[in-house]
C-alpha positions as CSV (number, residue, x, y, z in Angstrom):
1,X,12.9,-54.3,-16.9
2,X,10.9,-57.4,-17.9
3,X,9.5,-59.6,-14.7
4,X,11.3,-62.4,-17.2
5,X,14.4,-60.6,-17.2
6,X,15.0,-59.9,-14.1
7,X,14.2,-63.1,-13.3
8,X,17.1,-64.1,-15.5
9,X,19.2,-61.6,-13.5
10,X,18.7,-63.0,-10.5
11,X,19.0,-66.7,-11.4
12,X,22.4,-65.7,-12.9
13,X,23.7,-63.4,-10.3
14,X,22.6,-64.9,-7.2
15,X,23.4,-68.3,-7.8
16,X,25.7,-68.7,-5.1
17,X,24.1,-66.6,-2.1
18,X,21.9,-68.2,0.4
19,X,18.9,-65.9,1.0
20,X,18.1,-65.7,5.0
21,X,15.8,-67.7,6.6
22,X,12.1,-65.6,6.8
23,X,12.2,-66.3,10.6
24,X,13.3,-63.6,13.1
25,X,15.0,-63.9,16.1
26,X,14.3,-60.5,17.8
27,X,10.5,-59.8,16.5
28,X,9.1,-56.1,16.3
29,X,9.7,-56.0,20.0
30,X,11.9,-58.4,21.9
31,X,10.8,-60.0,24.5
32,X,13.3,-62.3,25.8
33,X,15.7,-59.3,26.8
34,X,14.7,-58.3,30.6
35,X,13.2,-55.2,31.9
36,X,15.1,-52.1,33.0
37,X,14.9,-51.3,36.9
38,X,14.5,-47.6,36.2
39,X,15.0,-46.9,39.8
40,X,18.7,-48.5,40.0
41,X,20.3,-45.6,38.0
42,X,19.4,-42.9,40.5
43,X,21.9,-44.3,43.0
44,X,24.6,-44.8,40.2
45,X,28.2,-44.7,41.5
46,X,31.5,-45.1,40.5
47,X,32.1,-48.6,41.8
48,X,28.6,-49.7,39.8
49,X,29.9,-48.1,37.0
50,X,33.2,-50.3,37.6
51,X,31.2,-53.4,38.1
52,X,29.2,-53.3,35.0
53,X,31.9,-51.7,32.9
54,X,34.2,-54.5,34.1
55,X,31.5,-57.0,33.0
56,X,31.2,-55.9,29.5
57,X,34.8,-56.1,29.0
58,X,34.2,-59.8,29.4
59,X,31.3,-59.7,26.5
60,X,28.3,-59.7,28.6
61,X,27.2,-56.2,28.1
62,X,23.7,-56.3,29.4
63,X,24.4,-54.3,32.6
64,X,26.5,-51.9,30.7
65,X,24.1,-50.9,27.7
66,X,20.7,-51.0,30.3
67,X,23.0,-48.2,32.1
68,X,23.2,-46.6,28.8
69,X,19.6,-46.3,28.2
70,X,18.2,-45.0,31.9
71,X,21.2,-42.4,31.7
72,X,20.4,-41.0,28.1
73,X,16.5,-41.4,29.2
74,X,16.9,-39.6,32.7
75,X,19.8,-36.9,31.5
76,X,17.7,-34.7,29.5
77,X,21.2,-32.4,28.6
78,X,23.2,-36.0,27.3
79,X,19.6,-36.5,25.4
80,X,19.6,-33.1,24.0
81,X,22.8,-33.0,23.0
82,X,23.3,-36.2,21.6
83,X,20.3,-35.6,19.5
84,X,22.0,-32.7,17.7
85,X,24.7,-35.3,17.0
86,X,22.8,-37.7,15.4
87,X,20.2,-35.1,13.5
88,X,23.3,-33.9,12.0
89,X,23.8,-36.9,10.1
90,X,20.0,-38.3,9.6
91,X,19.3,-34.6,8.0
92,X,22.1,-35.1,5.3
93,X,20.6,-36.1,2.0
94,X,22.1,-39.0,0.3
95,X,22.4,-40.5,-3.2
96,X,23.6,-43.8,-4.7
97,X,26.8,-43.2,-6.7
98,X,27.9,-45.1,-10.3
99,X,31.0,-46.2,-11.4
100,X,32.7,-43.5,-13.5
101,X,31.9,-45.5,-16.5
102,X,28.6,-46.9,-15.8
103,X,26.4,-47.8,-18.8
104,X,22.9,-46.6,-19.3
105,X,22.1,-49.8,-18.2
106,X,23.3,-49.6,-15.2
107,X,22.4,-46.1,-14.8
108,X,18.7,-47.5,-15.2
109,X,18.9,-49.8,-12.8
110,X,20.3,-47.0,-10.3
111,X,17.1,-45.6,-10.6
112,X,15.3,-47.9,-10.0
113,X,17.5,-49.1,-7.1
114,X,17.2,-45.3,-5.4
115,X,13.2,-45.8,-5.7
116,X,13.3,-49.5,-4.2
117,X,15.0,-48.3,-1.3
118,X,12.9,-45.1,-1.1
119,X,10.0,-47.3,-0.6
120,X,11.2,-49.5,2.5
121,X,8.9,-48.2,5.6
122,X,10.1,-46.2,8.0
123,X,13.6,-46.1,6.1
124,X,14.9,-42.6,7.2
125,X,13.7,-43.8,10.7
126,X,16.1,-46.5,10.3
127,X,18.9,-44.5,9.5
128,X,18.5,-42.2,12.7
129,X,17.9,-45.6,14.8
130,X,21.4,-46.6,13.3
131,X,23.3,-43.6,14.7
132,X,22.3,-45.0,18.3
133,X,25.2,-46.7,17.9
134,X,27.0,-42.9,18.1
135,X,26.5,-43.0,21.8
136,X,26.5,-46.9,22.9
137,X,28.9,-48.1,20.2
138,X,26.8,-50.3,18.1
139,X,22.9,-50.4,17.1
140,X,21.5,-53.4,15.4
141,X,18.5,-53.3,13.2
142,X,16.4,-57.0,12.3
143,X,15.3,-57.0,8.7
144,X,11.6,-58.7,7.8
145,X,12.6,-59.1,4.5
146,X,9.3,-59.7,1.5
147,X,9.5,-62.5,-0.6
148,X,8.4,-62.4,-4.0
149,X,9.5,-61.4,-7.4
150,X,11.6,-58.8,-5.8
151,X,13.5,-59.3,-2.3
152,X,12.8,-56.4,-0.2
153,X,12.9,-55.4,3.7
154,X,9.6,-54.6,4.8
155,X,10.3,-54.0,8.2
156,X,13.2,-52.7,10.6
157,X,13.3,-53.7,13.6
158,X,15.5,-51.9,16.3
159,X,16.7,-54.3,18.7
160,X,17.7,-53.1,22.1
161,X,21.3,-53.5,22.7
162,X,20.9,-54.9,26.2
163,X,19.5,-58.3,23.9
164,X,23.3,-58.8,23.1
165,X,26.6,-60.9,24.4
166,X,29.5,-60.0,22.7
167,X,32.3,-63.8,22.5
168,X,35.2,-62.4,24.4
169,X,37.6,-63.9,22.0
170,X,36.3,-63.7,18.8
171,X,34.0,-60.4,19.2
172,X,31.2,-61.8,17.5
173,X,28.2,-60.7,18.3
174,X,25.6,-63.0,19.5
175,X,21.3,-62.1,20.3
176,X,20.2,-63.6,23.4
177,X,17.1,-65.4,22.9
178,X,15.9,-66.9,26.2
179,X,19.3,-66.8,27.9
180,X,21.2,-68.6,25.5
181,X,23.6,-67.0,22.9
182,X,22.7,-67.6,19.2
183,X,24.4,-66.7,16.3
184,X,22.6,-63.9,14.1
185,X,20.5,-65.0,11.3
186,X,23.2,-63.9,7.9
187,X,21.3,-61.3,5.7
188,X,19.2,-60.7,8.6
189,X,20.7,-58.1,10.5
190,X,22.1,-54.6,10.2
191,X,24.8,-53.9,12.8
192,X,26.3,-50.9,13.0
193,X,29.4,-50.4,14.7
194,X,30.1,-47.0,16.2
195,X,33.4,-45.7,17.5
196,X,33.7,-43.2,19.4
197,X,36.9,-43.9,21.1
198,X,39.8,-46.2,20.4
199,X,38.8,-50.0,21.5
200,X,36.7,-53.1,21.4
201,X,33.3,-52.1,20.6
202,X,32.1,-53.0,24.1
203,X,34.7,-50.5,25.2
204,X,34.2,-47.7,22.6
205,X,31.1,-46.3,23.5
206,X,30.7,-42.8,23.7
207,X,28.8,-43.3,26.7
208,X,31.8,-45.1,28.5
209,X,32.4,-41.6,29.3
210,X,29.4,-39.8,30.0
211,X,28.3,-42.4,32.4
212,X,30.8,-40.8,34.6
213,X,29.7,-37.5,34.1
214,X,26.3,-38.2,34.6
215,X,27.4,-40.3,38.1
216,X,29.3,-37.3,39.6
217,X,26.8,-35.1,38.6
218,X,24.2,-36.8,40.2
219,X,25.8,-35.9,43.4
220,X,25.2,-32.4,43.1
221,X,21.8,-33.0,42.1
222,X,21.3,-35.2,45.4
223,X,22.8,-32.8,47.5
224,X,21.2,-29.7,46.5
225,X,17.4,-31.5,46.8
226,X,18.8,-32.4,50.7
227,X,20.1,-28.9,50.7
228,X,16.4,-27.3,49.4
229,X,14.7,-30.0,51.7
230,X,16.6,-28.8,55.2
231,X,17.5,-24.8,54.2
232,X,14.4,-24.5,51.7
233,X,11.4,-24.2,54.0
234,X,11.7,-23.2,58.2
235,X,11.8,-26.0,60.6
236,X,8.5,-26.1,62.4
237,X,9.3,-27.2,66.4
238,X,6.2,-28.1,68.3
239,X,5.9,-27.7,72.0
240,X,4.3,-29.4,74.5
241,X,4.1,-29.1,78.7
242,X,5.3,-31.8,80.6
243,X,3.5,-35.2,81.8
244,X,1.5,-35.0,78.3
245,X,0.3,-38.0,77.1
246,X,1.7,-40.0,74.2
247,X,-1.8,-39.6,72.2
248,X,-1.8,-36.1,72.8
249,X,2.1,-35.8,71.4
250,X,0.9,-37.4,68.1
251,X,-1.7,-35.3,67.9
252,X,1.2,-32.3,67.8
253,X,3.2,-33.4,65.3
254,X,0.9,-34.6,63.3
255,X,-0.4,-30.9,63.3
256,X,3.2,-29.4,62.2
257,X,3.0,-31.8,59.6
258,X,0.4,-30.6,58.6
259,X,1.6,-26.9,58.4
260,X,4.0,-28.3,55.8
261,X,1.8,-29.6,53.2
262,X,-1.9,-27.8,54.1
263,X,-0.7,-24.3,55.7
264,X,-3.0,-25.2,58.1
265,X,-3.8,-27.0,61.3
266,X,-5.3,-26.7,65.1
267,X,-3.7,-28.0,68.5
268,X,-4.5,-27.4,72.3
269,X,-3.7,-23.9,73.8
270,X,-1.3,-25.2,75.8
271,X,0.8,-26.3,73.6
272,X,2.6,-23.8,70.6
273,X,4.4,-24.6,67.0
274,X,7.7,-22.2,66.7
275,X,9.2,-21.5,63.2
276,X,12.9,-21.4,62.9
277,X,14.7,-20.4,60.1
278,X,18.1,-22.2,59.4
279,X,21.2,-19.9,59.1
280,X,22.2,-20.7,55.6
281,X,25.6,-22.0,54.8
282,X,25.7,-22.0,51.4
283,X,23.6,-21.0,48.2
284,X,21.5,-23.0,45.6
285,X,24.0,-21.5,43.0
286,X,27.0,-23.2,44.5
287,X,25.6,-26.4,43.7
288,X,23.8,-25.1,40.2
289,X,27.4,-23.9,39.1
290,X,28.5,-27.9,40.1
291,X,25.6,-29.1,38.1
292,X,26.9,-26.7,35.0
293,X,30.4,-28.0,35.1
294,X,29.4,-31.5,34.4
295,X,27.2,-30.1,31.3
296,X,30.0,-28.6,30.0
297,X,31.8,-31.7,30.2
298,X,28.8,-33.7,28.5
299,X,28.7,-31.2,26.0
300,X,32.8,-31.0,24.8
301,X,32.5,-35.1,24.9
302,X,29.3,-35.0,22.9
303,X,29.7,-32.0,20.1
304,X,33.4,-31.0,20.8
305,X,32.6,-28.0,22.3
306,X,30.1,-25.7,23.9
307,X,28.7,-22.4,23.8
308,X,27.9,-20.7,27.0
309,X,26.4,-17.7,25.6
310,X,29.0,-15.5,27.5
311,X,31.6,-15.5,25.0
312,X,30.2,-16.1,21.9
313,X,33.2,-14.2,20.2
314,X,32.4,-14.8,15.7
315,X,36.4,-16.7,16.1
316,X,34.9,-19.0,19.0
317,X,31.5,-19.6,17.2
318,X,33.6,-20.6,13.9
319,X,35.8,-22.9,15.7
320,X,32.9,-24.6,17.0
321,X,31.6,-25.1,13.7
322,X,34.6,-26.5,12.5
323,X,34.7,-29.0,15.5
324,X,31.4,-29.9,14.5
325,X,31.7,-30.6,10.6
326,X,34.8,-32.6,11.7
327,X,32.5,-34.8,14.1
328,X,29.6,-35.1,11.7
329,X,32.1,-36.1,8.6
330,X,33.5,-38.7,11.1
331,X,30.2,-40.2,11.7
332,X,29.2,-40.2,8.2
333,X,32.5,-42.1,7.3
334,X,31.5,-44.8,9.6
335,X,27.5,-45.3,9.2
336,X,28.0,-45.5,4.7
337,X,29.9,-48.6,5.0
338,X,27.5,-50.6,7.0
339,X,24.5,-49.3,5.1
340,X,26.5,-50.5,2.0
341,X,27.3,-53.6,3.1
342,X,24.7,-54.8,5.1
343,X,21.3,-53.3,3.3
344,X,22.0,-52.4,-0.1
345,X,24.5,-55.2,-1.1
346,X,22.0,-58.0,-0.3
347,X,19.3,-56.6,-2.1
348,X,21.0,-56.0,-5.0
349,X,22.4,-59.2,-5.1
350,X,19.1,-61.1,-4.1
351,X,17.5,-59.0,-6.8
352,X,19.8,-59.7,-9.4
353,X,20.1,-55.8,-10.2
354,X,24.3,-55.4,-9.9
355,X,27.5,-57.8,-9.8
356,X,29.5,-57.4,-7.2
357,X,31.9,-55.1,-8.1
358,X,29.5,-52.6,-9.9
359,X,27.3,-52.2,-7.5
360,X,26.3,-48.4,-6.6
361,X,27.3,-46.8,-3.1
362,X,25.1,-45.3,-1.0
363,X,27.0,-41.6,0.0
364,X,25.6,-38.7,2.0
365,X,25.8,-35.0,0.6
366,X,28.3,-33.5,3.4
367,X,28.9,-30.8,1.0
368,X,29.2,-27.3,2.6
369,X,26.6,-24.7,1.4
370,X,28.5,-21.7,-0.7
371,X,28.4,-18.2,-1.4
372,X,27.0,-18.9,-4.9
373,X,26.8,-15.4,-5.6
374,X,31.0,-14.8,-4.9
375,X,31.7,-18.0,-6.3
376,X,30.1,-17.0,-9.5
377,X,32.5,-13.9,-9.7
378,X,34.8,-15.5,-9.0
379,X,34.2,-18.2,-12.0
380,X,33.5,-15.6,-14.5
381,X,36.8,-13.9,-13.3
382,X,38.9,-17.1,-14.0
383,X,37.3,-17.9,-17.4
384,X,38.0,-14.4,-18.5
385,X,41.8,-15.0,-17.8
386,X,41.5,-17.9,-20.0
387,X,41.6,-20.5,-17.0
388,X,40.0,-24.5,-17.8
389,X,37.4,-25.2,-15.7
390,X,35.3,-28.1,-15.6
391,X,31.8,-27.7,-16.3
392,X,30.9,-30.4,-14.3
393,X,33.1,-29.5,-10.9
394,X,31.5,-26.4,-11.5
395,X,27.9,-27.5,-11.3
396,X,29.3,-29.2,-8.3
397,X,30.5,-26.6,-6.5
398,X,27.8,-24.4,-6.9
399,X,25.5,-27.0,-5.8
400,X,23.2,-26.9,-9.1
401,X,22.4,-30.2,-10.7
402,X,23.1,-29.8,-14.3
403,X,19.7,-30.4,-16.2
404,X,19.1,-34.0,-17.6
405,X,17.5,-32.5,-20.6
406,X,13.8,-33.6,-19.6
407,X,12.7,-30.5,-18.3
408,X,13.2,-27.1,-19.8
409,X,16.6,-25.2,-18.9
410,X,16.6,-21.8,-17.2
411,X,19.4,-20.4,-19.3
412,X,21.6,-21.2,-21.8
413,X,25.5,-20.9,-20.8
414,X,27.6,-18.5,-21.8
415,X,30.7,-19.2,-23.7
416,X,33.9,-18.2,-22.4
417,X,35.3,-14.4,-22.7
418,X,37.6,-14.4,-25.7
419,X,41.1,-12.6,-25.3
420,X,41.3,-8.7,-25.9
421,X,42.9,-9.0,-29.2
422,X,40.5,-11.4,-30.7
423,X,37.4,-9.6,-29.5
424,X,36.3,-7.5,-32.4
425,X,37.3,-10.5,-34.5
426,X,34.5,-12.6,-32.9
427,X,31.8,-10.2,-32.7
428,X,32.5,-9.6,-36.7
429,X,32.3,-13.7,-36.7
430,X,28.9,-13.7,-34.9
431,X,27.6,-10.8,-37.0
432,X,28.8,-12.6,-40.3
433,X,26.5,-16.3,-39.1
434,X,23.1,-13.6,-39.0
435,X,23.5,-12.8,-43.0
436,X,22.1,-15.4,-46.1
437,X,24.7,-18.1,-47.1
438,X,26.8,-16.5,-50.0
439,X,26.3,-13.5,-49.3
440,X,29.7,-11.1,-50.1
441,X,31.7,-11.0,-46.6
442,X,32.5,-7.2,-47.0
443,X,28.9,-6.2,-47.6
444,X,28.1,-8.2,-44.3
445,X,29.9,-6.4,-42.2
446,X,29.1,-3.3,-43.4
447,X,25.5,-3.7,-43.1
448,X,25.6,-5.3,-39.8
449,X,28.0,-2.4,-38.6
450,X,25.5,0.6,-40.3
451,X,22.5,-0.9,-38.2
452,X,24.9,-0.9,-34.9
453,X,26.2,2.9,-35.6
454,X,22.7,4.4,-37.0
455,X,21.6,5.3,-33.4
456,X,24.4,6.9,-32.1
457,X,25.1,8.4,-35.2
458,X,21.7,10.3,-35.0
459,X,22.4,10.9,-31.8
460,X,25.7,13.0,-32.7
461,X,23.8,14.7,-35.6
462,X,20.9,16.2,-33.7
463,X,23.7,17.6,-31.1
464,X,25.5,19.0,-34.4
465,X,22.1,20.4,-35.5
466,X,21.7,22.1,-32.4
467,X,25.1,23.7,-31.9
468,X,24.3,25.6,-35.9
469,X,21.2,26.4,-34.8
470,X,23.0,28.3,-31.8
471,X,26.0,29.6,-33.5
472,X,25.8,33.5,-34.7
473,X,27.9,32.7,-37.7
474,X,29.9,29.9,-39.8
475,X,33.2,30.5,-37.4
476,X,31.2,30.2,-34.3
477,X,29.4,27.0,-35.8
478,X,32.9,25.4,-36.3
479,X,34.4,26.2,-33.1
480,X,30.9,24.4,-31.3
481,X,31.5,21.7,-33.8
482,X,35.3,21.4,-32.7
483,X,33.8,21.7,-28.5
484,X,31.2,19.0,-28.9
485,X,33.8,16.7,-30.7
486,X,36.3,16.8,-27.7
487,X,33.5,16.4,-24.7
488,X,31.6,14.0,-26.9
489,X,32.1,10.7,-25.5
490,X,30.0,7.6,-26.6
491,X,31.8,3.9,-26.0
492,X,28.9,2.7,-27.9
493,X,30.0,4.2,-30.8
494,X,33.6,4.1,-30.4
495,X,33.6,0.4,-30.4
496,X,31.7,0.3,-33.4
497,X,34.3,2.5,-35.0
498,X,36.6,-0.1,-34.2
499,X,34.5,-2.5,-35.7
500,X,34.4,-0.8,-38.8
501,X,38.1,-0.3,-38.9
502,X,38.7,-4.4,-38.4
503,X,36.0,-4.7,-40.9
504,X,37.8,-3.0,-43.9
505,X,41.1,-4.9,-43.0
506,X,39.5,-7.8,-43.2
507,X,37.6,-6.9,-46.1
508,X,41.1,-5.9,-47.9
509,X,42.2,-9.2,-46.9
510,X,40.0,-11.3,-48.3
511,X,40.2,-9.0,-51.7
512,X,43.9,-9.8,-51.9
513,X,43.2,-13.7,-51.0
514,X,40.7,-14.0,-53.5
């Protein structure tokens, strides 16, 4: 397209839409949203996690998501599993889908669309920045968008979701710019709504529930480093005689101090270090197996389901699979519309490349991988009972794109199997199109049918030559003749025979027509 005609396009299309102010609110890093205090999650409770969850429910959501980031940064199984979660979706491919009847035009300008998109920096590290919004229920990208003959992000900005306030009553979503609420920029943002559970978004973060999981399993974590610090190592008990002085004390235990860190260290002969070893109680496992419990938790909240490598039973492994799909198809469903909406709709529109209501949609391939090699049988099976299948649902479902006739093709297809009776019918029909125009039917197929019998025909006369050769006179040669006819078996040739047969009806047909 012309640089003059799509500026036509987009003088005629975009009219009436206000392109965003070139200013950003957030930046490549924003600064007006405050630090974290990395050290306030490691005495997380329940009533904190009341407080702040309480706090969000009133739109200010800043306690609540800066939880959200020190527990997925400090919980490295939440952060391992989530990842899976959201890999599952960012490893999908994706392609922008037509109206049925889309013209060539349009299917042009799809192209060119897919290739526009394709060149916006760090674009498939935008899409796994969107599904964020998987765990802490919304994620919100800033567009830089380039001016110019064509109107095109340049840049992506993920904005931490701490930067937000949500209006209680309206649930619009606000950025916080140095303490005051502002409404976003339109056209500028990308915000993707995720929801995990049933709610307001401030309420339907996954991570309303893993908070708790990761709080209670803090505990055991807690208790078993006191537990390792008292039962771990002997307690070292220094004596000392009576009337010491207090100079001399310090001198002592600073020397069993030392026997903790250095292995090492010297005091006066009258005094003497003892090593006791505490009677255990209980076992590092005890608080290991708490530890596990919680995972497991994490993990059914996170993937629905989890595999503890004990009983990985083939029924258990499919389930979980199936569990799985059914997440990732859920997530899909949820991240299209925004990147419809929000990304490709305004640059088509600014760009003049799509009314409204033809623009193309932006879908991920969720399609399951096949058996190609069953499913081919199973084609070729059902074409052979005479079943209508669609050449393109089969290109579909075998996961081959059909060729676009630039390129060479592999192979050409086959036509259907015809029906028993009509087969000799359409092999004489096929035969017939190899001879010269105008040439006499008859002596067609009779010439096409001598060349397909002349080997086996040989074939039977050299076994016939071989059997006279043997035979000790004319009755033995017959009744070898008479043998080799009954165990003399050749498909080859006994189709051809057939052929012949169909041949001279057809032949006396034609005669009687003519």
């Amino acid at each position: 397209m012309t640089r003059r005609r799509k500026a036509s396009l987009v003088k005629n299309n975009t009219a009436n839409i206000t392109k965003p102010d070139l200013e950003l609110q957030a930046g490549a890093r924003s600064t007006s949203s405050t630090e974290l205090n990395y050290r306030s999650v490691n005495t997380l409770d329940p009533s904190r996690l009341a407080s702040a969850f309480a706090a969000a429910d009133q739109g200010y959501i800043h306690d609540q998501a800066a939880l959200f980031e020190l527990v997925e940064e400090q919980d490295s199984h939440i952060f391992s599993e989530l990842g899976k979660r959201r890999r599952a979706v960012t490893g999908l491919g994706w392609q922008l889908h037509l109206k049925d009847d889309a013209t060539q035009s349009e299917l042009d300008r799809n192209v060119e669309l897919k290739e526009m998109l394709e060149s916006i920096p760090r674009f498939e590290d935008a899409q796994y920045d969107l599904t964020d919004a998987i765990g802490k229920g919304f994620a919100a990208l800033e567009i830089d968008w380039k001016r110019g003959d064509v109107w095109l992000p340049q840049n992506l900005f993920w904005v931490p979701q701490r930067s937000f306030q949500i209006e209680r009553d309206t649930g619009e979503m606000k950025y916080v710019k140095t303490g005051m609420p502002e409404a976003l920029r339109p056209w500028g943002w990308v915000v993707h709504e995720h929801r995990a559970k049933s709610g307001y978004i401030e309420q339907a973060a996954l991570f309303r529930v893993l908070a708790w999981t990761y709080a209670y399993k803090a505990y055991n974590q807690r208790d078993m480093q006191r537990f390792q610090e008292v039962y771990g190592l002997p307690l070292r008990l220094g004596k000392y005689p009576s009337g010491i002085a207090g100079k001399q004390r310090d001198e002592l235990l600073r020397a069993v101090r030392n026997i903790g860190n250095d292995g090492a260290g010297v005091i006066p002969s009258t005094m003497s270090i003892d090593f006791i070893q505490a009677t255990k109680t209980g076992t590092v496992t005890d608080f290991l197996s708490s530890i596990e419990y919680w995972e497991q938790k994490q993990s059914k909240a996170i993937l629905g389901g989890e595999l503890d490598g004990k009983t990985t039973s083939e029924a258990r492994i499919m389930l979980y699979d199936k569990v799985r799909r059914e997440i990732l198809l859920h997530d899909v469903r949820q991240i299209q519309p925004t990147l419809n909406e929000q990304l490709i709709k305004p640059i088509v529109l600014f760009n003049g490349m799509f009314p409204e209501n033809r623009m193309p949609v932006l879908k991920y391939d969720t399609a399951e991988s096949v058996d190609q090699k069953i499913l081919v049988d199973v084609l070729e099976k059902a074409a052979d009972m005479g079943m209508e299948i669609d050449i393109e649902w089969a290109h579909q479902t075998l996961q081959i794109p059909r060729a676009d006739g630039k390129g060479k093709v592999l192979g050409k297809a086959k036509p259907a199997a015809p029906a028993k009776d009509g087969a000799a019918l359409s092999k004489l029909v096929a035969l017939a199109k190899e001879n010269v125009a105008n040439a006499d039917v008859a002596d067609a197929y009779t010439a096409q049918l001598s060349a397909l019998g002349a080997k086996r025909e040989a074939e039977l006369v050299q076994k016939i030559a071989a059997v006279v050769a043997e035979a000790g006179d004319f009755d033995e040669a017959i009744a070898g003749i008479e043998a080799l006819a009954i165990d003399f078996n050749v498909p080859a040739l006994a189709e051809t025979i057939a052929l012949g047969m169909t041949a001279a009806h057809l032949a006396g047909r034609a005669d009687i027509q003519s």
